[in-house]
MIKEBA-180686 format. One record per residue (C-alpha): residue in one letter; x, y, z; residue number from 1. Coordinates in steps of 0.25 Angstrom, whole numbers. Example, Ala and Ser with C-alpha at 12.3 -4.5 7.8 and 13.67 -1.06 7.14 Angstrom:
<pt><aa>a</aa><X>49</X><Y>-18</Y><Z>31</Z><i>1</i></pt>
<pt><aa>s</aa><X>55</X><Y>-4</Y><Z>29</Z><i>2</i></pt>
This chain:
<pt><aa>x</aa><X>23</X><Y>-49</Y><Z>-51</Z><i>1</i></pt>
<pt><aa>x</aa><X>22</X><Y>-35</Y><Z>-61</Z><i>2</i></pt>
<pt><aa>x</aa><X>13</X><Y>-25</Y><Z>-59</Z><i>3</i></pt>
<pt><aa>x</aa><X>3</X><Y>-21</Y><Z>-68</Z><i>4</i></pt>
<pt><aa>x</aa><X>3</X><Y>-5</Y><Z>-72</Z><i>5</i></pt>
<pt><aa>x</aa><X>-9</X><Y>-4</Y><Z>-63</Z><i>6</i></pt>
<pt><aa>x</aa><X>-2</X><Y>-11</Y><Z>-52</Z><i>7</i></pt>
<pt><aa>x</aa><X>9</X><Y>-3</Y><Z>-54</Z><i>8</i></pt>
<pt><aa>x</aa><X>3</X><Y>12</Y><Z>-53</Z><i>9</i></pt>
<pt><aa>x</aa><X>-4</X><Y>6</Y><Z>-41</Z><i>10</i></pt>
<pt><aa>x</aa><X>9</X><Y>4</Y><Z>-34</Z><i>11</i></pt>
<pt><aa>x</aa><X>15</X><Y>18</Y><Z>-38</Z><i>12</i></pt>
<pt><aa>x</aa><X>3</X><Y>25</Y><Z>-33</Z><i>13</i></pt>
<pt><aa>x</aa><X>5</X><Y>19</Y><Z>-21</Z><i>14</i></pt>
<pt><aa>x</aa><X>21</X><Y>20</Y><Z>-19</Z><i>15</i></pt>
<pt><aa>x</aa><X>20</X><Y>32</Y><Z>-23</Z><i>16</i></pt>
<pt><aa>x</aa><X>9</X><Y>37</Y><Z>-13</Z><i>17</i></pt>
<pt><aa>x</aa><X>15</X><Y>29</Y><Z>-2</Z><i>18</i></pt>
<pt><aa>x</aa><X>28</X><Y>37</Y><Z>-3</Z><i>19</i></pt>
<pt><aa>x</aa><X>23</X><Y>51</Y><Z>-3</Z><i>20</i></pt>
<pt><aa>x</aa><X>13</X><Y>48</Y><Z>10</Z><i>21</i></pt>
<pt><aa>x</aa><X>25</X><Y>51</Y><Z>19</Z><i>22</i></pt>
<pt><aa>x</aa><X>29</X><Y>63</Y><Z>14</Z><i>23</i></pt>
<pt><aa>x</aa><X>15</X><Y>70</Y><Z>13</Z><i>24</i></pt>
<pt><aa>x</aa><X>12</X><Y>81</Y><Z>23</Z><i>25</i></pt>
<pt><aa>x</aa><X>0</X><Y>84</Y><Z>22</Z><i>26</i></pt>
<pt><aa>x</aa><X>-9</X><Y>76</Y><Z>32</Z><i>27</i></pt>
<pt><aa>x</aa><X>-23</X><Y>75</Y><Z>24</Z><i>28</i></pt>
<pt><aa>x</aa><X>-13</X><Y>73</Y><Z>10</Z><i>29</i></pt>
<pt><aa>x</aa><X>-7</X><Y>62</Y><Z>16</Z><i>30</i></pt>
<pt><aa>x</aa><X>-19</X><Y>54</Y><Z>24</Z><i>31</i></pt>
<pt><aa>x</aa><X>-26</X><Y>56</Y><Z>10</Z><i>32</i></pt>
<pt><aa>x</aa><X>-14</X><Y>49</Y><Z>3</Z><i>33</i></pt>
<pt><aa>x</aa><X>-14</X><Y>38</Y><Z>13</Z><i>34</i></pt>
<pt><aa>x</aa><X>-27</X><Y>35</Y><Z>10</Z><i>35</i></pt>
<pt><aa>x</aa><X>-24</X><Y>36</Y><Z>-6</Z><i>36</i></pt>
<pt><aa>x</aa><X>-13</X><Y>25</Y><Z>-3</Z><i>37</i></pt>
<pt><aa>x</aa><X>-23</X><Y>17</Y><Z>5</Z><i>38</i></pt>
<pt><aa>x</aa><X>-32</X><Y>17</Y><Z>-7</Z><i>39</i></pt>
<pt><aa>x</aa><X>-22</X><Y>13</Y><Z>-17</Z><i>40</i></pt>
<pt><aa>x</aa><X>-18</X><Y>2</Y><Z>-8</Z><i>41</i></pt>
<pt><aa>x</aa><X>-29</X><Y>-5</Y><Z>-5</Z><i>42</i></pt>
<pt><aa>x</aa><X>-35</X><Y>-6</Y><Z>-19</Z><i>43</i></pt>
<pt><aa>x</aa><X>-21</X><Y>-8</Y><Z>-25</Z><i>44</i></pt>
<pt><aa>x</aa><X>-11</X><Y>-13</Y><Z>-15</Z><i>45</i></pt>
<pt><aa>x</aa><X>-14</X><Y>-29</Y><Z>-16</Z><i>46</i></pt>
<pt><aa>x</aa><X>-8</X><Y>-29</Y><Z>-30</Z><i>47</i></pt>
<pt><aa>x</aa><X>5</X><Y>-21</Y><Z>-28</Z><i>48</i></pt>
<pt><aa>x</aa><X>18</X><Y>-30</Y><Z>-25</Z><i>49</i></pt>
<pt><aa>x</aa><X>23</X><Y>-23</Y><Z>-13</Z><i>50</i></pt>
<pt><aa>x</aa><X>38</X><Y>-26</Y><Z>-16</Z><i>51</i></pt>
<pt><aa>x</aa><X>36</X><Y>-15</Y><Z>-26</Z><i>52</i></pt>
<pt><aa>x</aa><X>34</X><Y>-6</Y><Z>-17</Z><i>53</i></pt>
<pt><aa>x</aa><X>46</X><Y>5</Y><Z>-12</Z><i>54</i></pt>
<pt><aa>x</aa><X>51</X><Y>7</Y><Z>2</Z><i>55</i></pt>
<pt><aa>x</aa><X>45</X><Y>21</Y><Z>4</Z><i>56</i></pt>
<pt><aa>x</aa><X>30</X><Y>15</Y><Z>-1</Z><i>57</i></pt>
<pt><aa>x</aa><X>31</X><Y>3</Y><Z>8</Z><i>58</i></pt>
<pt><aa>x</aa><X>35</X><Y>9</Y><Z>18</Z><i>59</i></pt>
<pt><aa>x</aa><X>23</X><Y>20</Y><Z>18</Z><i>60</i></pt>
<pt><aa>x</aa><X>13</X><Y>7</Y><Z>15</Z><i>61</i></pt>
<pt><aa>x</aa><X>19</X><Y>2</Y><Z>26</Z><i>62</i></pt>
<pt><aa>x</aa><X>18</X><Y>13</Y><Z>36</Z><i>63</i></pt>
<pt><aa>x</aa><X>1</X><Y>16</Y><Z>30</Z><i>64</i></pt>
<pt><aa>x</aa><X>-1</X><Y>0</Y><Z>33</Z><i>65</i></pt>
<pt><aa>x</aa><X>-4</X><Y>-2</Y><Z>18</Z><i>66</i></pt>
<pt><aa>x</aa><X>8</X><Y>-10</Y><Z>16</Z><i>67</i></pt>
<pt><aa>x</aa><X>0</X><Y>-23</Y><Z>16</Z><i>68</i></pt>
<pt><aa>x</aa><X>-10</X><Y>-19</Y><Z>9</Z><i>69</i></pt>
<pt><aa>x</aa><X>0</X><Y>-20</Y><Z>-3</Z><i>70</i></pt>
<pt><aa>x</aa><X>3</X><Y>-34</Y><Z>-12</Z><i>71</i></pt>
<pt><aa>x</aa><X>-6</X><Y>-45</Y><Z>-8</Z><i>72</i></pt>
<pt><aa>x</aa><X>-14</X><Y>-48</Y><Z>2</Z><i>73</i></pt>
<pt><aa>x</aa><X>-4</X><Y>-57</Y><Z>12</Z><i>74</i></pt>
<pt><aa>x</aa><X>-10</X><Y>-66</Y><Z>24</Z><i>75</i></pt>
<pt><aa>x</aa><X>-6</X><Y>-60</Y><Z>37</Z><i>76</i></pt>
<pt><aa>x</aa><X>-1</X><Y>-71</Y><Z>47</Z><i>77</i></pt>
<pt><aa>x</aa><X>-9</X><Y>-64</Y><Z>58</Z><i>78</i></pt>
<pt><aa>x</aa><X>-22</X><Y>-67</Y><Z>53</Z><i>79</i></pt>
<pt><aa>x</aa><X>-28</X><Y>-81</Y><Z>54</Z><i>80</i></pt>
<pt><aa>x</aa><X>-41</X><Y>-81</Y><Z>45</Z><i>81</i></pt>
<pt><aa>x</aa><X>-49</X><Y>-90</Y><Z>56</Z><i>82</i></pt>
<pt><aa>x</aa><X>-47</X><Y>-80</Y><Z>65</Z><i>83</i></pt>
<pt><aa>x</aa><X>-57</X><Y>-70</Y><Z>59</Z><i>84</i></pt>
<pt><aa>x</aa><X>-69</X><Y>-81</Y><Z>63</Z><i>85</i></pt>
């Protein structure tokens, strides 16, 4: 699957903002680029492939628990949808 420009500037915006978080020092700096990050993935992370992602971005992703909010949208084995009647 190729990414589209759009998709593209979406995913550096978000390696990229995913990568500095760690080294920020400045606690209100830093929860407000959490948050930033938290945007850009819930409007645009469903149509990133995670594989393109590096190790440092993931990682972070990973730590924030935005990591599955990237790619589609997967089942997960521990819900059952007749359990929600």
């Amino acid at each position: 699957m190729a990414e589209t420009q759009e998709q593209w500037y979406n995913r550096q915006a978000i390696e990229q903002l995913a990568q500095h978080i760690p080294f920020e020092r400045d606690a209100a700096s830093k929860a407000e680029q959490i948050e930033m990050l938290r945007g850009l993935v819930i409007h645009h992370g469903r149509t990133i492939d995670p594989e393109l992602f590096g190790f440092e971005a993931r990682n972070e992703l990973i730590r924030l628990g935005l990591w599955g909010r990237i790619g589609p949208e997967r089942s997960r084995p521990d819900h059952f949808p007749d359990e929600d009647s």
